[in-house]
N, C-alpha and C positions, 0 to 999 in steps of 0.2 A: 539587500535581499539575497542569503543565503538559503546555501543545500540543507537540509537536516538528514543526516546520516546514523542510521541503527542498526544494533544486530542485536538479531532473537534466536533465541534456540524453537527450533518446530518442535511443536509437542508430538509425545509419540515416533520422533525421531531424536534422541538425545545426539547423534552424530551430525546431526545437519544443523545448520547455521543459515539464516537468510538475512542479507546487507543490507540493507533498505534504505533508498534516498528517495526525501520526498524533496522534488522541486519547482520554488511558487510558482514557475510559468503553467503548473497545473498538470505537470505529469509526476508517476512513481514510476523509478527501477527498484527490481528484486532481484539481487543476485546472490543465488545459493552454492555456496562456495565449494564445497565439498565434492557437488556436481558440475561445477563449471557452468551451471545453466543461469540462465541470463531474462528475467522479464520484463516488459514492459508496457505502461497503459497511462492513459489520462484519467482523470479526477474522475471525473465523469462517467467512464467506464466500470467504476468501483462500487461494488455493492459487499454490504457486510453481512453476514447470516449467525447469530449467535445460537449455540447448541449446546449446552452443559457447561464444559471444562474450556470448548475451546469454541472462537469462532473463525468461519470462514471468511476469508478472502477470495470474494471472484472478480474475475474481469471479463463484462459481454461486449460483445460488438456490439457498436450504438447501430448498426444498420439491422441487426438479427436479436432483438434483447433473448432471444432461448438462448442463442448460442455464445457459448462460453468459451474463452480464447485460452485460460488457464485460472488455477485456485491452488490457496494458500490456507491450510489450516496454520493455526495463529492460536497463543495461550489467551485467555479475555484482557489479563491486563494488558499482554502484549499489542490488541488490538485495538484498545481504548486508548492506548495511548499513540498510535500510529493515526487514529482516526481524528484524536486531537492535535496532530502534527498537521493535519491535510485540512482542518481545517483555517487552523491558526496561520497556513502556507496563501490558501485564498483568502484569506480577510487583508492577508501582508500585499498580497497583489493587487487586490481591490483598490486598497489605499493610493498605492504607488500608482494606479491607473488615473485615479481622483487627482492627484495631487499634478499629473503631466497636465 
């Protein structure tokens, strides 16, 4: 059970770079390199919003679902393929739950 670690370029910002580790115990960081800023959330927390070119990334507080803790625009493939990360991270955990 490994990290899976990426970097995307944000669209609309061609200077910025976000790191991204998804890890099975069911959380993500993002960390945006360029700004030194540093995210982070549980699976759970993660809701995707797809809108033309690009979709978002937000993260709500499970106690307040309106409120939003941070977001992440994201290219579509970029975020299809992160979302296939996060899934493919809990099915790995499921297993290894099963299997204890």
């Amino acid at each position: 059970m490994l990290a899976e670690c990426r970097q995307f370029v944000l669209p609309g910002h061609n200077e910025l770079h976000a790191e991204v580790t998804v890890i099975p115990t069911g959380e993500l960081e993002v960390n945006i390199k360029e700004n030194n800023n540093s995210l982070k959330a549980d699976f759970d927390e993660l809701y995707f919003y797809s809108a033309g070119k690009e979709t978002e990334l937000v993260c709500r507080d499970q106690l307040g679902a309106e409120s939003v803790r941070w977001h992440l625009n994201l290219a579509n493939d970029d975020a299809r393929e992160l979302a296939k990360l996060i899934e493919s991270a809990e099915e790995e955990y499921e297993a290894l739950m099963r299997d204890l």
